[in-house]
C-alpha positions in Angstrom: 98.0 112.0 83.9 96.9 111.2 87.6 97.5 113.6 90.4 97.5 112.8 93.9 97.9 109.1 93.4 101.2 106.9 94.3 102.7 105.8 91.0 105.6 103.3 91.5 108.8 104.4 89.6 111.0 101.3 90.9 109.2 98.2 92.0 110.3 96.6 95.3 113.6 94.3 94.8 114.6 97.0 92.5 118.8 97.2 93.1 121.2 100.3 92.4 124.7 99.3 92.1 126.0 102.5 90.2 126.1 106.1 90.3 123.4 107.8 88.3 119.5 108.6 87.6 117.3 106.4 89.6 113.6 108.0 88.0 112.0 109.8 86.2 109.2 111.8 86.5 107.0 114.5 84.1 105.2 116.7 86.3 103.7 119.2 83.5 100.9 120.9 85.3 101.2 119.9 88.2 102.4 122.1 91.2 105.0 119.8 93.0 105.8 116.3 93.8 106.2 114.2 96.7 108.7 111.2 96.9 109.3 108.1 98.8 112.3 106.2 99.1 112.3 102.7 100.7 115.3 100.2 101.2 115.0 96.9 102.5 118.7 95.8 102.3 122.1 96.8 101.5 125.2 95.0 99.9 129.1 95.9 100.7 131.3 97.2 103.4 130.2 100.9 104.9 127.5 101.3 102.0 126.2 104.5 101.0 123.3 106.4 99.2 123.1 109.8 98.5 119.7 111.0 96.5 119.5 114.3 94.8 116.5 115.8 93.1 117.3 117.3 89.9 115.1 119.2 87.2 115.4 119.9 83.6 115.7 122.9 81.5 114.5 122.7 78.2 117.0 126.2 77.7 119.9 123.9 77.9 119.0 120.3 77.4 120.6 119.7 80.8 119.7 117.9 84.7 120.5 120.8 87.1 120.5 119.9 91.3 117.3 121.4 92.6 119.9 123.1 95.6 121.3 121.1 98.3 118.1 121.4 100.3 116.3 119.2 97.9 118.1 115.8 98.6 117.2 113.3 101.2 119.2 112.5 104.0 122.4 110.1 103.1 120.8 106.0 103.8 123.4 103.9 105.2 121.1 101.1 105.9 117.8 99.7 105.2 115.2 101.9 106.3 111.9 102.6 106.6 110.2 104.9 103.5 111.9 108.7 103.6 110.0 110.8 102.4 110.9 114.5 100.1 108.4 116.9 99.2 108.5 119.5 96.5 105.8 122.4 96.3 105.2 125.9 96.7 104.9 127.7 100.0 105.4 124.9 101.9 108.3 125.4 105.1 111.5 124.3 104.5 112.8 121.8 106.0 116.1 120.0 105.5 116.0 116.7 103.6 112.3 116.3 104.2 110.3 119.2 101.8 111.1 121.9 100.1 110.0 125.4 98.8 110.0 125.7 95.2 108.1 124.9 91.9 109.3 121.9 90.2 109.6 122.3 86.7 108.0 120.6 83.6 110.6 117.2 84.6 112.2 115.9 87.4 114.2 113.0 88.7 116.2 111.4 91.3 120.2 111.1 91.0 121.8 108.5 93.6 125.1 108.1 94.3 126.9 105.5 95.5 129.6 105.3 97.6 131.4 102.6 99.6 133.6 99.6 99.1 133.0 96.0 98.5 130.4 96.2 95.7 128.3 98.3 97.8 124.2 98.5 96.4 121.2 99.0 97.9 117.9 96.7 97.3 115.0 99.6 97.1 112.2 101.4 95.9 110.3 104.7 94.4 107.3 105.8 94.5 105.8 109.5 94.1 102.6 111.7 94.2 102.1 114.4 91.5 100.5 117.7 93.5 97.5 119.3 92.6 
């Protein structure tokens, strides 16, 4: 398993159309995460994206929301990369890092909202922590 290297989780051109998991990621040992978001064009009237970072707990089988601070600020548009970091100690800041151990396995949820068969043209990357 690499640490602090960029491993692509959707290629560029990748499209979301539908609510649901976008990636995901095993980040056993490692002592957070950093991910990047980048959109390069977007389908529909009034599109919209809403990413969520979720974790899983073996205790229950299920995806829980890592708290509302862990989710990236709502793309209407295409954008430049966003960025969301997940580790330990660092400051809290709204849609940009947060303060907290990840977990054995994470991933990103997106919603989509919108009308007129709204999507978004993207991609994912991340860096497992050290």
């Amino acid at each position: 398993m690499a640490y602090n290297e960029p491993i692509t989780l959707k290629a560029p051109g990748s499209v979301i159309s539908a609510t649901g998991a976008i990636a995901e990621l095993d980040v056993t040992h490692c002592a957070g995460v950093r991910f990047f978001v980048k959109t390069t064009a977007t389908t529909g009237s009034t599109p919209t994206l809403d990413i969520k970072v979720q974790v899983y707990s073996d205790a229950t089988g299920d995806w829980v929301d890592l708290v509302p601070a862990a989710a990236f600020a709502q793309i209407t548009a295409a954008t430049g990369p966003v960025m969301m970091t997940i580790y330990p100690g660092i400051t809290t800041a709204a849609n940009t890092a947060f303060a907290n151990h990840i977990g054995r396995r994470c991933r990103l949820f997106g919603t989509i909202g919108g009308s007129g068969g709204p999507s978004f043209t993207y991609s994912v990357s991340a860096t497992r922590l050290t």
